[in-house]
N, C-alpha and C positions, 0 to 999 in steps of 0.2 A: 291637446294634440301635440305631438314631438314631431318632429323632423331632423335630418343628420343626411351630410354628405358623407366622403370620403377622407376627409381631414377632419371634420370641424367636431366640437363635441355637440350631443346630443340637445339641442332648444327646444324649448317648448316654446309654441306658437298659441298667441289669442287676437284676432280679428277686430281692430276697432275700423272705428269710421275711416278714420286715415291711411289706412295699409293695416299690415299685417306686423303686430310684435312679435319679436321675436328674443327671447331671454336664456340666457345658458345657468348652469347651476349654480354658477358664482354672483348672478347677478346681473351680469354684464346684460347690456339690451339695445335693441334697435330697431326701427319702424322702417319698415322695407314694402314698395308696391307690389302689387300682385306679380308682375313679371318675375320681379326677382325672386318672388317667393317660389314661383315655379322652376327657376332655374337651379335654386337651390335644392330643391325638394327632387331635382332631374340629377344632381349634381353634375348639373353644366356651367360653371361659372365660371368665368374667364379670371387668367391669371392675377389682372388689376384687381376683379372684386377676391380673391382669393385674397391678396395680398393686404386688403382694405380688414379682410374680415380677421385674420390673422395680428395685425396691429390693433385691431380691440379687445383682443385676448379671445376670440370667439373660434378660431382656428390652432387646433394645438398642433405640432410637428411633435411626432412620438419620436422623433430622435434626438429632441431639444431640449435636457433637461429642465433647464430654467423655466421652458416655459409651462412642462409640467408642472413643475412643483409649485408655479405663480399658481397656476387653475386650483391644483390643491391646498395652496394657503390661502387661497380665496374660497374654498366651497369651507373651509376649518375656520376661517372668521367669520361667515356665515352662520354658522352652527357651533359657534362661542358656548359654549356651558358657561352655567351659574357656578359662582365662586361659593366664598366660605359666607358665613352670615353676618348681613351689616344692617339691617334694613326691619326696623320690628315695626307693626302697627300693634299697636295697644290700645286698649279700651277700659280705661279706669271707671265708669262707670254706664251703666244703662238706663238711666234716669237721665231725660230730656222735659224742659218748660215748652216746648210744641207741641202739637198734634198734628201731624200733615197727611193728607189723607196718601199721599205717594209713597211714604218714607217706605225705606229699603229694608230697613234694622228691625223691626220691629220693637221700638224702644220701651221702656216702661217709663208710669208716670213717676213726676218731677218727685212726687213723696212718697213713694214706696221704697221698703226696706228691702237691702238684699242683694241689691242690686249693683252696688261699688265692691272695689277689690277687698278682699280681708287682709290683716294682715300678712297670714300665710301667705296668698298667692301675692302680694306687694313683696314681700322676701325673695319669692322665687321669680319672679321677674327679675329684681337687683341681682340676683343671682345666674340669672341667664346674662345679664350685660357683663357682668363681672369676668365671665368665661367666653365673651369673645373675642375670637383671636383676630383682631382687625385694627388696623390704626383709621377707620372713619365708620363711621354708623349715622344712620337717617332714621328720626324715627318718627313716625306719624300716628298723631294723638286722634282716635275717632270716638264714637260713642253711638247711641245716647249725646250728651253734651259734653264736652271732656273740663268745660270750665265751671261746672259744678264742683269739680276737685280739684282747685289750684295748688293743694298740699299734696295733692297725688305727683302732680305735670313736676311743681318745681324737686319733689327729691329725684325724680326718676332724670329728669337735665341735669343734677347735680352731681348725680352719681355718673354723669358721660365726661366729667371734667378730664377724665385719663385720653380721651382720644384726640389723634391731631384732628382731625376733619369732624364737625358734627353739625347737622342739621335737625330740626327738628318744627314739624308741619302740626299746628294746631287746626282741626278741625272746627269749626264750629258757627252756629247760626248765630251769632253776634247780640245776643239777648242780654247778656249779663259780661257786664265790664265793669268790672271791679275797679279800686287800685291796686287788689292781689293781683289781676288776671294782666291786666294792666303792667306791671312790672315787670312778668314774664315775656308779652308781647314785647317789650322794650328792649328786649336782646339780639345782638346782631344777629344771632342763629338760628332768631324764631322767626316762624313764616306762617303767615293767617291763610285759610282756605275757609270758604264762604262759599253759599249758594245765594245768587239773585236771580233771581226766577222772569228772567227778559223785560218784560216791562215795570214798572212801577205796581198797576193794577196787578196783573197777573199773579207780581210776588203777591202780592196783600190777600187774592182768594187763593194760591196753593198753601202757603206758610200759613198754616189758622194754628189757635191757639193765643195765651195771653200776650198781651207786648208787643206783637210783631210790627208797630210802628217803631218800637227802640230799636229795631235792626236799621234802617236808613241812615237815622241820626249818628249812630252808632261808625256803619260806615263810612258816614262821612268825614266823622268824627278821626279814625283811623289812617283815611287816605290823606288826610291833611296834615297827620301828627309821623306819616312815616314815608308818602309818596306807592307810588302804585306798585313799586317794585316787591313789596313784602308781603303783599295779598292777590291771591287769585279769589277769582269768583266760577261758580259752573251755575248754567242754569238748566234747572230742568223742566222741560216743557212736554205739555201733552200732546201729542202726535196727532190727534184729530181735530186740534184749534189750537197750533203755537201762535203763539204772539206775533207781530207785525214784525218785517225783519230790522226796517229801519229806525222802531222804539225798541228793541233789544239792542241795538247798537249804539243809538243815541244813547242810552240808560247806563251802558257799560262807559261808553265811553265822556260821559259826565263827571262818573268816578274817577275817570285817570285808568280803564280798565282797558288794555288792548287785548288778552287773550282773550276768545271766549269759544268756551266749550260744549257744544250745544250737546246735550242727552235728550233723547226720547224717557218719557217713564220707566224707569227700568225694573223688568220680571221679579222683583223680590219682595221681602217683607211684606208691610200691611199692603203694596200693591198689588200683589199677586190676588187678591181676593176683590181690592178698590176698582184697578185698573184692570179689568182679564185682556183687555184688548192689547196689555202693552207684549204680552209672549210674541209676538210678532210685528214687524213694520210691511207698515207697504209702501205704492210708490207713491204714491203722496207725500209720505214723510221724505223719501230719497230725492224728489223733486223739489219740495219747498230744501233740502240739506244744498243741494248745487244752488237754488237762488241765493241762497244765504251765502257759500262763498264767492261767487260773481259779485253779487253787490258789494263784496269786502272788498275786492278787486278794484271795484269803480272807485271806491271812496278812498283809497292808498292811494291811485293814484290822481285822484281830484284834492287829497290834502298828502305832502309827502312830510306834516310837521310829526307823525307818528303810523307807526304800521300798526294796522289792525290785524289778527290772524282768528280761524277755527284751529282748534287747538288741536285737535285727531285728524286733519286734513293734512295738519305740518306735519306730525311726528310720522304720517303715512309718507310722505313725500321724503322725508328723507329717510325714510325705511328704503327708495327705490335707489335713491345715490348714496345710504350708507350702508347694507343687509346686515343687519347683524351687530350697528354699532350702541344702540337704546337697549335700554330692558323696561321699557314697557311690557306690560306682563300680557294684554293680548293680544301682541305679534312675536314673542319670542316663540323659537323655532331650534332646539327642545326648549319644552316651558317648566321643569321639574319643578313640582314644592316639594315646601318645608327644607329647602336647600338655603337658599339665601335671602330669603325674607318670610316670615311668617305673621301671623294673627293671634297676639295673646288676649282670649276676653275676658271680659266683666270679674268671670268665675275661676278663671285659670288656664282651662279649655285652650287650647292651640287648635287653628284651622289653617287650609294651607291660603287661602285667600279669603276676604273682606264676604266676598258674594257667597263662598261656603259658609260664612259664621250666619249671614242671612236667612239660609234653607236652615240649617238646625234649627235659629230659633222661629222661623215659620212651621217649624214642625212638619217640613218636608222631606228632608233626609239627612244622615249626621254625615257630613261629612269632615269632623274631628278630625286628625290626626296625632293626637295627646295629651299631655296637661304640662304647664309650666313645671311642676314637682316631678316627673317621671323622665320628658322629653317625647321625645316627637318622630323617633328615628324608630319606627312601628312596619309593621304589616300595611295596617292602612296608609299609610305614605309609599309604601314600595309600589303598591295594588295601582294608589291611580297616579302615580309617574311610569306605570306600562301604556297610559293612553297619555302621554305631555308631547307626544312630536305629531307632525304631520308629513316626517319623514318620508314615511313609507303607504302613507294611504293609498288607495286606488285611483281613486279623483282627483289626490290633491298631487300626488306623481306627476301629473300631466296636464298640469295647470299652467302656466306662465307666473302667475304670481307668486307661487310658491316661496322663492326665494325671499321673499317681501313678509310673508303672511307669515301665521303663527297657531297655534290649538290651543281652546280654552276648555278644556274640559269641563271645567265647572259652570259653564255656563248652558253645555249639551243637556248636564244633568238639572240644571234649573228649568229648563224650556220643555226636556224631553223624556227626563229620567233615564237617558241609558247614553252610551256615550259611542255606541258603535253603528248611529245612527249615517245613513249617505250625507257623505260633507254639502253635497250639492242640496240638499234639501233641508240644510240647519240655517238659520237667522244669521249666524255666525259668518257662514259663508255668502250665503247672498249680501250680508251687510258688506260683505270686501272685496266680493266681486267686483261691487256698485264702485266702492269710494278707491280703487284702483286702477278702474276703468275709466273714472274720473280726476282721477289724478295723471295720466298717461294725457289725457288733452289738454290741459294746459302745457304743458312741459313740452309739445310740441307745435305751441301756437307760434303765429310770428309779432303778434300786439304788444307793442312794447307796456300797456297797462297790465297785462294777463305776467310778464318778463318781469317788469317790475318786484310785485310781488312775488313769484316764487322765489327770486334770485335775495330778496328781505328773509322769505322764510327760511331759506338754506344757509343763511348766515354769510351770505356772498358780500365781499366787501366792494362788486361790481354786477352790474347789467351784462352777462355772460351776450355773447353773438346768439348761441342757440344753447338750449338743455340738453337735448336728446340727440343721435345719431339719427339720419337719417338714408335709408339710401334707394337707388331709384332702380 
């Protein structure tokens, strides 16, 4: 729903418990009671609130430049475009020592041939870094298990010695630690990404396959030798019996792990076939996701020697007080690939994200966009960057969150095969409805427990009086 006076620019309105939101294109927002809403919506509003609404930038004077162009360099940082390319995931190999019956990738086993880069396509990788025009690059090593080829990880870091800024994010189930693998982990600019699957048990029956008690030792092993700051953990949990909240937090945070990122099963690889139930969540899963950040709530502020967070609940949260400022890739709003970060795999193959390399090799649909040797700057890349914004939808026009939210195409096409499906009837959208709607209530609580933490996750170096505007 929109609404618009005679001054103000055009808000979209969504109804929570509390009043009524109300959000203009730039972002800007406010929780107003029903009165006002009608006064608004009468444009009868007395000159104080006119003036109230005008100081939030929600009233523009078309005779005042500045405060045009404020609204318009506000709706243009909003809808920031992707830069030049800094940002590769790579997949030196498809050969994983797991079997998990969830995995995404659909990996192949630890001894089959064929499966790591060839020379050729190792060239034309070195050759894609060599030719970017950026002084920082990020690159994240996935697989299969990416330290099955620690010859692979160190020339490809080697070769980024030219750039001022580099990171670079080793993927991997913690099975084999070398002192190769070992050596590379030892550098400032390397950063471990791991799966602990919420409780202790839980990991031990999703993670099957040989070894998977060397994964604990392992991270312990790690946490101790670097401190928590150089590993993230995600777990991923089944939607129809996650783990207890409070053994997923204790289990994290034994390690020294504050983030944590809770995933349902997600629609790809060998789940698509393991899991069929994961194409969709219900409210089950949305109900046990809000206990899980209340209880983080309670325990931040029952212990303040460390802030605990859900990791997609923050980056949502300040999606609402920064629009535009993250490139998380599903809230950007346009989302273009094969612009600034691509997927070079196994084979050479470019995809425009991780969850497309997954469909091809589920043998659901290519969605390729080139090979490392040719490039990437195709038909197919033009084709589905006509569906990357949620600019102009019909639904999403007249949403309230809009400004917040973002279009993942590839994600329509995993769940649904077509991507011109009603936003209101995708996974996509009701998953953001949900953690929007939920994110809007705290941020206008008055419990200094609920204040606490969001004012941690926003990076507030204070206990703010209130988050959100309110007005009566």
């Amino acid at each position: 729903m929109t609404v618009s006076c005679r001054t103000a620019q055009p808000m979209k309105v969504r109804a929570l418990d509390e009043g009524s939101l109300f959000v203009n294109d730039t972002g800007r927002f406010f929780l107003a009671s029903d009165a006002f809403a009608q006064r608004l919506h009468d444009d009868a509003l007395s000159q104080a609130e006119t003036d109230e609404l005008r100081l939030q930038g929600n009233i523009i004077d078309p005779d005042d430049d500045f405060s045009l162009h404020s609204h318009a360099y506000g709706i243009a940082e909003r809808l920031g475009g992707a830069n030049s390319l800094d940002y590769l995931i790579l997949v030196p190999t498809l050969r994983c020592n797991l079997d998990c019956s969830y995995c995404q990738v659909s990996r192949a086993g630890v001894n089959q041939r064929g499966f790591d880069w060839s020379d050729e396509t190792l060239g034309g990788v070195l050759r894609s870094i060599d030719e970017l025009a950026t002084d920082s690059i990020k690159i994240e090593f996935q697989g299969g298990e990416p330290t099955l080829r620690p010859d692979l990880l160190r020339t490809i870091i080697e070769r980024c010695e030219r750039f001022a800024h580099k990171q670079f994010v080793i993927c991997t189930n913690l099975q084999n630690l070398s002192a190769d693998v070992l050596s590379i982990f030892d550098r400032d600019d390397v950063y471990i990404s791991t799966s602990l699957d919420g409780s202790i048990a839980m990991h031990r029956m999703q993670r099957t396959g040989p070894l998977t008690d060397a994964f604990l030792d392992n991270l312990s092993s790690l946490t101790a030798r670097y401190g928590p700051g150089k590993i993230s953990a995600l777990p991923t949990l089944d939607p129809r019996a996650p783990a207890d909240i409070d053994e997923i937090i204790d289990t994290f945070s034994a390690f020294g792990l504050t983030s944590i990122f809770l995933r349902p099963i997600n629609f790809q690889g060998f789940a698509r076939k393991r899991h069929k139930q994961s194409r969709e969540q219900d409210e089950g899963w949305r109900s046990y996701y809000e206990r899980f950040v209340r209880r983080i709530i309670e325990r931040n502020w029952l212990d303040k020697s460390s802030v605990l967070e859900e990791s997609y609940f923050s980056i949502c949260l300040r999606r609402v007080f920064q629009p535009g400022a993250d490139r998380h890739v599903d809230l950007r709003n346009p989302n273009p690939v094969g612009v600034d970060y691509v997927v070079i795999d196994y084979d050479g193959t470019v995809y425009p994200t991780d969850e497309a390399r997954m469909l091809a090799r589920s043998g659901v649909i290519d969605l390729s966009i080139g090979d490392v040797q040719t490039g990437w700057n195709t038909p197919e890349r033009l084709a589905l960057n006509e569906a990357s914004t949620n600019q102009f939808d019909p639904s999403c026009t007249v949403c309230a969150y809009q400004p917040f939210c973002g279009r993942d195409l590839i994600d329509d096409l995993a769940r649904y095969g077509r991507v011109d499906i009603e936003r209101t009837e995708t996974e996509f959208c009701r998953k953001h409805l949900h953690i929007f709607d939920f994110v809007f209530e705290p941020i206008y609580s008055q419990d200094p427990a609920v204040r606490y933490s969001l004012a941690m996750w926003l990076r507030l170096p204070a206990i703010p009086e209130q988050l959100g505007v309110r007005i009566s």
